[in-house]
Every structure is written in structure tokens, then in C-alpha cells.
C-alpha positions in Angstrom: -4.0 -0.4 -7.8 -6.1 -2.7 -6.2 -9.8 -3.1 -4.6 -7.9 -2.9 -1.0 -11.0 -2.9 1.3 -13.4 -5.2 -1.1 -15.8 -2.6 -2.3 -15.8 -2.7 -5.7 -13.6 0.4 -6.6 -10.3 1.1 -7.5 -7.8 1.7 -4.4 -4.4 3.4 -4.8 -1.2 2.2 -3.0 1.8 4.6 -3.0 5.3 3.9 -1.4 6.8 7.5 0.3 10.2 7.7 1.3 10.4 10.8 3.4 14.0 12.2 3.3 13.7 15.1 5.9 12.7 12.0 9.2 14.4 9.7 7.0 11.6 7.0 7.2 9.3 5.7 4.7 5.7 4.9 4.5 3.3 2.8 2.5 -0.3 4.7 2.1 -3.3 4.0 0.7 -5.9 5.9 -0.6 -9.5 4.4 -1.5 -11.5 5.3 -4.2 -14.6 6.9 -4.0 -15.8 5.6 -7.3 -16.3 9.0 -8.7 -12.9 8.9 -10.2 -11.2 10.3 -7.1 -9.6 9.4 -3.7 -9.7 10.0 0.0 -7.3 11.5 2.2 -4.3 9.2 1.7 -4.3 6.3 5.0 -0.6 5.1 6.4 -0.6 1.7 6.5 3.1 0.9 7.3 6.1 2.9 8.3 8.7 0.7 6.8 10.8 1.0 3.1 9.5 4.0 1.7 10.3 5.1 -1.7 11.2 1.6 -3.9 9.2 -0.9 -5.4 5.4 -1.3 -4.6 3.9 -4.8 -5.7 0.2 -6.1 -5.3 -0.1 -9.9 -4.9 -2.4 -12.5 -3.3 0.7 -13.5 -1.0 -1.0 -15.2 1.7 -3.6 -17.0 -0.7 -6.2 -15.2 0.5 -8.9 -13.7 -1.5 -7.9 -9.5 -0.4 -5.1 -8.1 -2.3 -2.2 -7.7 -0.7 1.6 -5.6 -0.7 4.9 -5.9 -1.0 7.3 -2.8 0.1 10.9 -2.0 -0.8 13.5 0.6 0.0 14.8 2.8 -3.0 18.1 1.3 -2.0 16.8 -2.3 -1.6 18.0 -3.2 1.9 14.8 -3.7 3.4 11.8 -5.4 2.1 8.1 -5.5 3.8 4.9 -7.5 3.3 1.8 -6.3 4.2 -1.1 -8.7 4.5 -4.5 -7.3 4.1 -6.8 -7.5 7.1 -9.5 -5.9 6.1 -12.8 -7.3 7.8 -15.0 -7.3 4.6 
């Protein structure tokens, strides 16, 4: 959890692997600040399934994520864009 788009509430980040098209997909969902989410956003196809990390990777000041497969072959950073 993170404040992913710099409004002042919680976001959620979730890792998917999705075993039927074999893919996997990092998704976000934003909090509404009401204690739930919106609809869940796809962010990345890439890993899916492993370990999901928040850091400040690019020293920047938006949190950012770091994606890995349940087996560990593959590894993904995402950098947050965000314009705000």
C-alpha cells in the first residue's frame, strides 16, 4: 500500500498471475478514502503472481514498484508517472 497517485489516501497494489493466458499483471486500485477501492487499473502485464515491493527506486518523491514472477525468472520495475 501506497499513496500511488499523491492524493492523500491509501492505494492498493496487487501482483496477479493469471494461469488460464498464462500472463501476469500488476493492478492497482485507489482508494476512495472511505475505506474502499475503485475498479482495480492494470498497470503492467509482466511477472504476475510473486513478490510485490514499494520503493522510492528512482529517487523520486511518488512511490514506486517492483514485480516478480511466483517462479522468480522475471523481475519488473515500474516507475511511477503520475502527473500530480
Amino acid at each position: 500500500m501506497a499513496d500511488f497517485n499523491r492524493d492523500r489516501r491509501r492505494d492498493l497494489a496487487v501482483n496477479i498471475f493469471n494461469e488460464f493466458g498464462r500472463r501476469g499483471e500488476v493492478r492497482v486500485l485507489l482508494g476512495t478514502g472511505r475505506g474502499t477501492f475503485s475498479r482495480a487499473r492494470r498497470v503492467a502485464r509482466c511477472c504476475g503472481g510473486g513478490a510485490l515491493e514499494v520503493g522510492y527506486f528512482n529517487l523520486g518523491r511518488k512511490p514506486d514498484l517492483a514485480a516478480t514472477s511466483t517462479s522468480g525468472t522475471r523481475f519488473s520495475v515500474l516507475i511511477n508517472r503520475t502527473r500530480r
